[in-house]
Rosetta silent file (secondary structure, phi, psi, omega in degrees, C-alpha in Angstrom):
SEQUENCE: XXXXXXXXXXXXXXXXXXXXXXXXXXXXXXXXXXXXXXXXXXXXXXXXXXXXXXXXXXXXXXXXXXXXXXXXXXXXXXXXXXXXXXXXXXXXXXX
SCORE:     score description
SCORE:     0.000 S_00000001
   1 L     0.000  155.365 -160.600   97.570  110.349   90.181 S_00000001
   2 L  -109.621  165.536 -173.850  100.678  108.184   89.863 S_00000001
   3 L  -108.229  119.923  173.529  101.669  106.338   92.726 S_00000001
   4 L  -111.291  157.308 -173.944  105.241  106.181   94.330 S_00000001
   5 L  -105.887  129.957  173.144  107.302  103.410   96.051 S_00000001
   6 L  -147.003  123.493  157.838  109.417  104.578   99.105 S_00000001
   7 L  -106.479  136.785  176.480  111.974  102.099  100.801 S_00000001
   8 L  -141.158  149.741 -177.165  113.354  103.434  104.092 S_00000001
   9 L   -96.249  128.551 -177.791  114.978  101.204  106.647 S_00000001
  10 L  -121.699  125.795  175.257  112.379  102.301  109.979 S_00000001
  11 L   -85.259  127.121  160.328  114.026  101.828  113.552 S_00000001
  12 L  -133.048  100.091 -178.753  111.211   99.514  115.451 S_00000001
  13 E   -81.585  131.527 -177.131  111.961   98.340  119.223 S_00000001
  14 E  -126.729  135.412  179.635  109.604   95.754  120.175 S_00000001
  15 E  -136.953  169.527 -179.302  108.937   95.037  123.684 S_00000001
  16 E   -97.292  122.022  172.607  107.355   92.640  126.211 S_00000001
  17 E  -120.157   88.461 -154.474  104.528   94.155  128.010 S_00000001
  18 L    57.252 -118.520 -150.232  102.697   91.264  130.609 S_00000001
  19 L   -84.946  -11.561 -163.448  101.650   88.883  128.219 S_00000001
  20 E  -107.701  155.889  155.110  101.748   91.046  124.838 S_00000001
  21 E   -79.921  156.060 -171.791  104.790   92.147  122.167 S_00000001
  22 E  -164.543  131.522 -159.309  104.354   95.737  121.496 S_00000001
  23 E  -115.392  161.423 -164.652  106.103   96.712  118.326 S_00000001
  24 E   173.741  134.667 -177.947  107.123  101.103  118.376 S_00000001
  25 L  -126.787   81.866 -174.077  108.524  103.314  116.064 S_00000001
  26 L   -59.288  -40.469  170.296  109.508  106.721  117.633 S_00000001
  27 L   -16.711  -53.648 -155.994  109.787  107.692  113.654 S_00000001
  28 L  -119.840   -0.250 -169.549  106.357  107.562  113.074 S_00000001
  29 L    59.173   57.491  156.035  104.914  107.517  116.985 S_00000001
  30 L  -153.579  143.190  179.434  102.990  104.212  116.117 S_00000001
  31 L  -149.431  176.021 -158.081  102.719  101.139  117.628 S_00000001
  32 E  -147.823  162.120  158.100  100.453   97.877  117.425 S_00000001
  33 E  -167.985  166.557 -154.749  100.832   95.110  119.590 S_00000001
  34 E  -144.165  146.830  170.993  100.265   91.022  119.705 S_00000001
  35 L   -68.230   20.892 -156.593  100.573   88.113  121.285 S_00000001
  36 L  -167.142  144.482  179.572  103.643   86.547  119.808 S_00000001
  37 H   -32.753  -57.902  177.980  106.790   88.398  118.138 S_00000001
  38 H   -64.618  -17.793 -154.291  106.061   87.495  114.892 S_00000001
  39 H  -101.250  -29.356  173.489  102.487   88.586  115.044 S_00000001
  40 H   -65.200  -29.968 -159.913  103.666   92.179  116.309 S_00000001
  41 H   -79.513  -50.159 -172.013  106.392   92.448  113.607 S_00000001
  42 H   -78.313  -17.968  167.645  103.288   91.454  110.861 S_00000001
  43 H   -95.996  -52.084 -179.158  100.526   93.892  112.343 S_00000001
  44 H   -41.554  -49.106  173.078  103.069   96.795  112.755 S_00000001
  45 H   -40.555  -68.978 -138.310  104.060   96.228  108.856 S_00000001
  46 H   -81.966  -16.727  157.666  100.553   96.332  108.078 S_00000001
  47 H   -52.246  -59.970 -172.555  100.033   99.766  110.439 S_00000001
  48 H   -74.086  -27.495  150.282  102.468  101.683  108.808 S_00000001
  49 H   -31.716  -66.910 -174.240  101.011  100.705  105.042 S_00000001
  50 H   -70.621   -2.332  176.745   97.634  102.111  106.652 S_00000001
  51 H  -113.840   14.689  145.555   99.309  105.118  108.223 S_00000001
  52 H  -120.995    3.874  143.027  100.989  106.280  105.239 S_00000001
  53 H   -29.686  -57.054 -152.788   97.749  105.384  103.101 S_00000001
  54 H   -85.763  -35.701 -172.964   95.697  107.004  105.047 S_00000001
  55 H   -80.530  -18.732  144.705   98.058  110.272  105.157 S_00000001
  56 H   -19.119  -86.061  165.594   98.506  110.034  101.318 S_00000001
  57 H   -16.396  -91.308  169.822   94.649  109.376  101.202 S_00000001
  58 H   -29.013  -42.583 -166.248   94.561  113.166  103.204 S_00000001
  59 L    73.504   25.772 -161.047   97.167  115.178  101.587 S_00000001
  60 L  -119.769   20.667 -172.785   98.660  115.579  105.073 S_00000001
  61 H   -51.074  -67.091  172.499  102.174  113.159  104.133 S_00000001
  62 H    -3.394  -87.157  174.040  104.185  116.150  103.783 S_00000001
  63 H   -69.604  -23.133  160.259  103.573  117.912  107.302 S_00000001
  64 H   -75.774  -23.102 -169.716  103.721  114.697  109.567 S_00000001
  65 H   -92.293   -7.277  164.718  106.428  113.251  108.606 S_00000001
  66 H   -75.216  -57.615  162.960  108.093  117.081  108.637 S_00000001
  67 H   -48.353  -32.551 -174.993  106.817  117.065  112.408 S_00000001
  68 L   -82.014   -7.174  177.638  107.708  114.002  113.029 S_00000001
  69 L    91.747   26.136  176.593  111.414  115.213  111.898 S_00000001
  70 L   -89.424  152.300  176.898  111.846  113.560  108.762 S_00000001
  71 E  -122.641  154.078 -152.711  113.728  115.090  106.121 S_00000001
  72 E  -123.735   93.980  166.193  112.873  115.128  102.668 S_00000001
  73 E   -79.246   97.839 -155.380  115.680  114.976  100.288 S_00000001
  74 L    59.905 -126.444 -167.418  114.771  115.501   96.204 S_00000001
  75 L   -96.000  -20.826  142.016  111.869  113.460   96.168 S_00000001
  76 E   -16.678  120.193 -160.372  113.072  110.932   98.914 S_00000001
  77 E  -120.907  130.107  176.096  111.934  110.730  102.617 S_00000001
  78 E  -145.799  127.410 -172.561  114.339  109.857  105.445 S_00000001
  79 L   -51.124 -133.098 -171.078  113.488  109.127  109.023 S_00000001
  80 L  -138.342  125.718  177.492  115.022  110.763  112.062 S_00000001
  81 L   -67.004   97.575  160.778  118.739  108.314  112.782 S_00000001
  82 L   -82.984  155.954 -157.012  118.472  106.679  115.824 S_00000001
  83 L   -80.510  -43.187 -177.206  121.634  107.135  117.704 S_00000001
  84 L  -156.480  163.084 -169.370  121.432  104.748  120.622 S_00000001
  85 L  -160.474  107.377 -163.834  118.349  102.641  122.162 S_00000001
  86 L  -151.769  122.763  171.880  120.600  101.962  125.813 S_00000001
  87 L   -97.088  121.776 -161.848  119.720  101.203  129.441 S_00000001
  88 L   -93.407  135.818  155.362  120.254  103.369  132.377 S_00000001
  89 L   -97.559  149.940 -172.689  119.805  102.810  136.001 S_00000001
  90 L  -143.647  140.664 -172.570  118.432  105.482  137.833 S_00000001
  91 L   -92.036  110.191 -166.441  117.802  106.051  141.543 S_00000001
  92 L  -111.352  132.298  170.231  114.726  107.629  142.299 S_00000001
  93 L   -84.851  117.201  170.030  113.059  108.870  145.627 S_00000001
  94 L  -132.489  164.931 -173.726  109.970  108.278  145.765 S_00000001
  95 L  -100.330    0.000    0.000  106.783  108.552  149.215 S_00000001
């Protein structure tokens, strides 16, 4: 089977969680996290290689990333555009 190359620019917000970076991709719903920026930015890379491997591997590309809302144009895969990433305050009652 021949093997294709797909470049896609993938929105990833990385956040501080206590002591850990935590790298997330509402695209693909995956996230990895590390103790240092850099080390989240280099284990997320290396997630999503094994999470489109592994769905390759499967024969299941197709229908996640069409759940996941990707659209597939010719042969060509393109995430879901994020719009805004923005913070709200919100007043909440709580007992």
């Amino acid at each position: 089977m021949k093997k294709s190359t797909l470049q896609i620019n993938l929105p990833i917000t990385i956040f501080k969680e206590g002591k850990s970076y935590v790298a997330y991709s509402p695209a693909l719903d995956l996230s990895t996290s590390a103790s240092t920026y850099v080390k989240a930015q280099s284990r997320f890379s290396e997630a999503t290689k094994l999470f489109f491997e592994e769905l390759t591997e499967m024969g299941t590309l197709d229908t996640v990333l069409t759940g996941l809302g990707w659209q597939k144009l010719k042969a060509n895969w393109y995430p879901p555009v994020v719009i805004s990433n923005y913070i709200q305050p919100i007043n909440l009652s709580y007992a």
